[in-house]
C-alpha positions as CSV (number, residue, x, y, z in Angstrom):
1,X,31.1,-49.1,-28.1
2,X,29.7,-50.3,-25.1
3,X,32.6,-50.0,-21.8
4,X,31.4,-54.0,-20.5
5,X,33.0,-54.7,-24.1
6,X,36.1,-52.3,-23.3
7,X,37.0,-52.6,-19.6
8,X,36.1,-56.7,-18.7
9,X,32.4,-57.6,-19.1
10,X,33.3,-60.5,-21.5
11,X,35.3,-62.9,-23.3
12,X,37.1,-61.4,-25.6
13,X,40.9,-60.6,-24.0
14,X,42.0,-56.8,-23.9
15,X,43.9,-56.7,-26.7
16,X,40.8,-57.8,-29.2
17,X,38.5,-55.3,-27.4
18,X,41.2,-52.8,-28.1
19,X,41.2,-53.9,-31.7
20,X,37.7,-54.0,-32.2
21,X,37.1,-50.3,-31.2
22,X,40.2,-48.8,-33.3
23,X,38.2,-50.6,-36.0
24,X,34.9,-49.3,-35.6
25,X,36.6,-45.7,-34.5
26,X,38.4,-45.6,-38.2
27,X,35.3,-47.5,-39.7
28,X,33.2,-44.4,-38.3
29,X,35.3,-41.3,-39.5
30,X,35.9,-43.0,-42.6
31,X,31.8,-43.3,-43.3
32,X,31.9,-40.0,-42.6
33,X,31.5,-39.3,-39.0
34,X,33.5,-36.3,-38.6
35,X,31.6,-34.0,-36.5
36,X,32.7,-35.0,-32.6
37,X,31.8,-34.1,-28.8
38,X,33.8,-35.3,-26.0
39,X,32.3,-35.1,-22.6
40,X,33.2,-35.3,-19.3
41,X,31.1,-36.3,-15.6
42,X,31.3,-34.1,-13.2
43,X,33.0,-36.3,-9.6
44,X,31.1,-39.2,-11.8
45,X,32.0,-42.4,-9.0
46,X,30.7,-40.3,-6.1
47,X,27.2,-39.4,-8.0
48,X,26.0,-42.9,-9.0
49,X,22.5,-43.8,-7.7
50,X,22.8,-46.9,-6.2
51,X,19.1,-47.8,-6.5
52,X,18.8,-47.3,-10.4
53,X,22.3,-49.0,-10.6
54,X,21.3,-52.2,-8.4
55,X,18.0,-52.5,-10.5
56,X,20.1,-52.5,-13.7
57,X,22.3,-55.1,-12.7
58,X,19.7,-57.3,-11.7
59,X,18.7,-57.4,-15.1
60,X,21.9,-58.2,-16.3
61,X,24.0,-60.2,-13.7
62,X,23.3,-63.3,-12.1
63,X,21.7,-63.8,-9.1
64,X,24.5,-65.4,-7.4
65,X,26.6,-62.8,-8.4
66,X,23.9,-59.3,-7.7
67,X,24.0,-61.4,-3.8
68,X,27.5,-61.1,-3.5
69,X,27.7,-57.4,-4.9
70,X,24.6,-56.0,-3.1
71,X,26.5,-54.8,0.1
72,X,27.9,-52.3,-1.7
73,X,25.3,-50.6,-2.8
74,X,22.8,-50.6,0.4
75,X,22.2,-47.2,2.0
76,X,25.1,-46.1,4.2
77,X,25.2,-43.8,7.1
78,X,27.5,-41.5,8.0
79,X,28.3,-38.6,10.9
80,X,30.4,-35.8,10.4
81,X,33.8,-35.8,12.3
82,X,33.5,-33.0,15.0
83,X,29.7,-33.0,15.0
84,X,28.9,-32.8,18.7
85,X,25.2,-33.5,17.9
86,X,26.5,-36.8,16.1
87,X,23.6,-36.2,13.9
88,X,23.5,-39.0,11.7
89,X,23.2,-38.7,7.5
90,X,22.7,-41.4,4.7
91,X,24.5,-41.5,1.7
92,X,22.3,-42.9,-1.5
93,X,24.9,-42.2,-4.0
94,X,27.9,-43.9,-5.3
95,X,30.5,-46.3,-5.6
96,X,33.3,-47.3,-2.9
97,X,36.7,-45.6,-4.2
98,X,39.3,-47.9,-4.1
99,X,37.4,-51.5,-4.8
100,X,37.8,-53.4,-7.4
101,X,34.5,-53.9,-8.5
102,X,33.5,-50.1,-8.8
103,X,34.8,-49.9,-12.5
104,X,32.4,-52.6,-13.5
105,X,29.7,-51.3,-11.6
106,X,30.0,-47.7,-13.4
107,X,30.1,-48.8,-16.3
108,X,27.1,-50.8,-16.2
109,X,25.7,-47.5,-15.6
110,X,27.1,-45.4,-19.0
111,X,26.1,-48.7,-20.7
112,X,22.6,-47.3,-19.8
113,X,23.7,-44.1,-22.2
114,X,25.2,-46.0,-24.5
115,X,22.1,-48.3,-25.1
116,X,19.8,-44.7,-25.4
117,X,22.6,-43.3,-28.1
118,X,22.8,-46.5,-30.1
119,X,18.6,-46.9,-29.7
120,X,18.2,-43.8,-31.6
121,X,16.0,-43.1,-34.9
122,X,19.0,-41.8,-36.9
123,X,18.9,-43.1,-40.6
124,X,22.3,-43.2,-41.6
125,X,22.4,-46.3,-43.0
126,X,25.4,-47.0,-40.5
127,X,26.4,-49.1,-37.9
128,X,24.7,-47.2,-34.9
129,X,27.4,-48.9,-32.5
130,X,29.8,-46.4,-33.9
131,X,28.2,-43.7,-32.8
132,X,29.7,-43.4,-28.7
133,X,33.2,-44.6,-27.9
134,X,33.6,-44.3,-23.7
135,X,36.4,-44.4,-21.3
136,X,35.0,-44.5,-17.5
137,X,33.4,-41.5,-16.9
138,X,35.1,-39.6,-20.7
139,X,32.2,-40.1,-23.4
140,X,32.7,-39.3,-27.0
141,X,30.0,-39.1,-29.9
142,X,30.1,-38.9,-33.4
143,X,28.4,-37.9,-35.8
144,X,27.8,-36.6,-39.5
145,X,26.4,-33.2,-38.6
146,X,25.5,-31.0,-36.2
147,X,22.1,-31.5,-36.1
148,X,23.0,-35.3,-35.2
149,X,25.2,-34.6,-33.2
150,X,22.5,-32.6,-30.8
151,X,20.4,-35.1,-30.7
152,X,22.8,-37.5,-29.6
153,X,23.8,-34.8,-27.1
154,X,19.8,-34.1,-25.9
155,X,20.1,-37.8,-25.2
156,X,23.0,-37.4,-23.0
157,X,21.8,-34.4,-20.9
158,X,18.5,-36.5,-20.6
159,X,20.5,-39.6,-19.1
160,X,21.7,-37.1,-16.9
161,X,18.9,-35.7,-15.6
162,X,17.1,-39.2,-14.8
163,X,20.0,-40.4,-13.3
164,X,21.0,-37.3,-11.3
165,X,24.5,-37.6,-13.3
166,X,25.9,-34.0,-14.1
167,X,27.5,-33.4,-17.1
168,X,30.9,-30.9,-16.8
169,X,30.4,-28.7,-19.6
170,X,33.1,-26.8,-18.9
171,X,35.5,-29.6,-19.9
172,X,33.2,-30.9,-22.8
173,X,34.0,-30.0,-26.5
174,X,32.4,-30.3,-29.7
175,X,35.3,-31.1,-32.2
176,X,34.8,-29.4,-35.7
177,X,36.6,-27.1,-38.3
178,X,33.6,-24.5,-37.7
179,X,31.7,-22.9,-34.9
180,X,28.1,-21.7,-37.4
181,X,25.2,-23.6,-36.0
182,X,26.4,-24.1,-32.0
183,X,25.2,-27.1,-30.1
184,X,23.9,-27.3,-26.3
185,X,24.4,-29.4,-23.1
186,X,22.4,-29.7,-20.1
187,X,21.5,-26.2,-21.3
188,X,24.7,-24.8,-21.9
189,X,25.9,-24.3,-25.6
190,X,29.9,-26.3,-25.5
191,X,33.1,-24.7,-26.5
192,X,34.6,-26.0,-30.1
193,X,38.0,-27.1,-30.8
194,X,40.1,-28.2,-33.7
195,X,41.4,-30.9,-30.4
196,X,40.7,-32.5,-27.3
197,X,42.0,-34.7,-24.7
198,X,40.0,-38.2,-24.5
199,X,41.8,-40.6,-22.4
200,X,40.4,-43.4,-25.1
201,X,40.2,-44.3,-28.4
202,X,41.2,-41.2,-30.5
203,X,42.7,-40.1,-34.1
């Protein structure tokens, strides 16, 4: 479930986009989705390129709108407080805490992820929408086994390293009964859980 349907990007009001992911959530597990990873980004709002970002929302935002918008994403300097040099630096990378249109702006970003775990060759017959549920920066996948679930996961690690995102794997879990078989991210094999927290949809 893409976020721009979750958090705003849309018609439908907040209740119906509510709706319409408990639906697909339930839909998911009950078509036999029952192997899970939940992921977090590491300080995900301070990390967000603002080049790849502005070229995505020129594909999808009017032109109007990417003028008004466009400010907040330029290159910004900086000098440390205290610095007698007053050397000066420039800051590349993410999105003003605090301003209201920062949520929309990151998650036009994980829609980018979303759109690479939905576009992949998995034949299950199933909606592929079902696959990612998100919550700003908390991701979760599902799948039917582990070895889909790894490929959804090699996905997510490569998203990461084109967008210079880091994953926390620390705080990521894969969700399952079992721990045969264990599954990597960004190189590092994730912890399993008969839980975890997921500040979105859950069961």
């Amino acid at each position: 479930m893409r976020q721009s349907r979750l958090l705003g990007v849309g018609q439908a009001s907040e209740r119906e986009r509510e709706r319409e992911t408990i639906l697909r959530y339930m839909a998911a597990t009950r078509k036999g989705r029952r192997v899970k990873a939940v992921l977090d980004l590491k300080a995900a709002y301070d990390r967000v390129p603002r080049d790849t970002l502005m070229q995505e929302i020129r594909k999808r935002i009017s032109s109007n709108v990417t003028a008004m918008i466009s400010h907040s994403l330029q290159e910004s300097m900086f000098t440390v407080a205290g610095d007698i040099t007053k050397t000066k630096g420039y800051c590349r990378r993410g999105v003003a805490g605090g301003s209201p249109v920062s949520p929309t702006l990151f998650n036009i970003l994980m829609d980018m992820l979303a759109d690479m775990i939905i576009g992949l060759d998995i034949n299950d017959g199933l909606d592929n929408a079902m696959r990612v549920n998100m919550f700003a920066d908390d991701v979760m996948i599902l799948g039917h086994s582990k070895t889909e679930l790894q490929s959804m996961l090699d996905t997510c690690t490569e998203w990461a390293q084109e967008k210079g995102m880091t994953w926390s794997v620390p705080k990521c879990t894969v969700i399952a009964n079992y721990e045969e078989n264990p599954v990597f991210l960004s190189g590092s094999r994730m912890k399993h859980s008969k839980e975890a927290e997921y500040l979105g949809v859950s069961n």
